[in-house]
N, C-alpha and C positions, 0 to 999 in steps of 0.2 A: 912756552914751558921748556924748561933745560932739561935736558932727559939723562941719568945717570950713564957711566962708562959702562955701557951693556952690550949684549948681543951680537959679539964680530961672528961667534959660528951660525947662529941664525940668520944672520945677514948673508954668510957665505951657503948657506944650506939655501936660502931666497934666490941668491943670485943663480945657483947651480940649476935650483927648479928652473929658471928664468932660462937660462940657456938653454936648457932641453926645451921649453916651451918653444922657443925661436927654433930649433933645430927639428922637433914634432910639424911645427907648423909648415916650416919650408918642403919636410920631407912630407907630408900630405899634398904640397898642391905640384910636387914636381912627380911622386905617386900617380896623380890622377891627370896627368897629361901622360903618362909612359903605359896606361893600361890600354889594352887590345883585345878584342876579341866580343863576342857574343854579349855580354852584359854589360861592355866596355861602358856604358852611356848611365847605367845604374850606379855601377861603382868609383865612374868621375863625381857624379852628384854627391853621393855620401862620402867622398874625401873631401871635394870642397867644403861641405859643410862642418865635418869633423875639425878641418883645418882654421874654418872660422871660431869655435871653440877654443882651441890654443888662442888664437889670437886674443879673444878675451880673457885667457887665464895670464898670457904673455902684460896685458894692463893692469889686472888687477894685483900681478906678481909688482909691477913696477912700482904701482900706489903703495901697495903695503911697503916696499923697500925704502921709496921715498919720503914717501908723507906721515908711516905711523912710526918708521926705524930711523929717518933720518941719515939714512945712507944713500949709497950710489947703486944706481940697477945698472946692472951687466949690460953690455951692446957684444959678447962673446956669445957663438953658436956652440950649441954641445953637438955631439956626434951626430950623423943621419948614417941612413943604410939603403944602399941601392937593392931594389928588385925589381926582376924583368917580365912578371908573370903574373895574375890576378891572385893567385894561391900563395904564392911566396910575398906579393906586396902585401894581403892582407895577414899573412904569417909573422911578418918583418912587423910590422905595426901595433900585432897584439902584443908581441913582445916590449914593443916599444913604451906602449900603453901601461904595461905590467910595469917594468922600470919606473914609470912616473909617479905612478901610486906605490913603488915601494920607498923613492924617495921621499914623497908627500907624510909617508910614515914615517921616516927618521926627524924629518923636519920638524913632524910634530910632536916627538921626544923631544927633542931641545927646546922645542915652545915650551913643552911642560916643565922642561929645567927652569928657563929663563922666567916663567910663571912668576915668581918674587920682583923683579925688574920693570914684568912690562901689566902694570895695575890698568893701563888702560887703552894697550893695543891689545892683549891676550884676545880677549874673547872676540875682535874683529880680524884677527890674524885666525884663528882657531877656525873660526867659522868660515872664510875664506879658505883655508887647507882642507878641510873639510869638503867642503862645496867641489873643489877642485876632483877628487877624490872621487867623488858621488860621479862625477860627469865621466872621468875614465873609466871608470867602471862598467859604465850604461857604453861609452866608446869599444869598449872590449866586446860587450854585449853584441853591439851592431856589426862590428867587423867576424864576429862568429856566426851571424846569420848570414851576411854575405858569402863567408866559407861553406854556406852548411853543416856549421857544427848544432 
């Protein structure tokens, strides 16, 4: 099926997610080899794990980009942020988390624009952003408990 001339900022809004996804994910598993100290062993596990989440948002970003937009997914890294400390990595990360889901939110303004266009990716793009969304959230959650907030 030929898909109308649609979607370059959604596609740019996908790839952008995508970048930070790559750039989330690297900086979790490089996070959880530089932590030290007393819990050092708790809070390696739940980066790894967290870090494996990106990674599945990092595929399902690229399926959406490829297979329902028919475009090209990113191989660019968005920003990481180094920290040297258990408090300051899990600090650096909420933020990080927060960014993701505010992107996730503009993203899915423009899905709502491009809504007329995309009759039969919308609601599996929607629901993917969405789903994404739901999981940072619960990520934010965890890394607040490891802070003790």
């Amino acid at each position: 099926m030929e898909t109308p001339e649609k979607t370059p900022q959604l596609v740019a809004c996908l790839n952008s997610a995508l970048e930070n996804e790559h750039a989330i994910y690297a900086q979790y598993l490089s996070h959880a080899k530089t932590v030290k100290g007393v819990d050092a062993r708790l809070v390696n596990k739940r980066m790894r794990r967290l870090a494996g989440f990106h990674r599945l948002h990092q595929k399902k970003l690229r399926h959406l980009i490829g297979d329902y937009l028919d475009a090209v997914p990113s191989m660019k890294m968005g920003d990481t942020h180094a920290a040297d400390s258990i408090d300051s990595i899990l600090a650096t990360n909420i933020k990080c988390e927060g960014r993701a889901i505010d992107n996730y939110m503009a993203t899915l303004d423009v899905l709502e624009r491009e809504k007329e266009n995309l009759p039969y990716e919308y609601c599996k793009i929607d629901y993917a952003l969405k789903k994404m969304i739901r999981d940072d959230q619960a990520h934010i959650a965890t890394l607040k408990k490891l802070r003790g907030q």
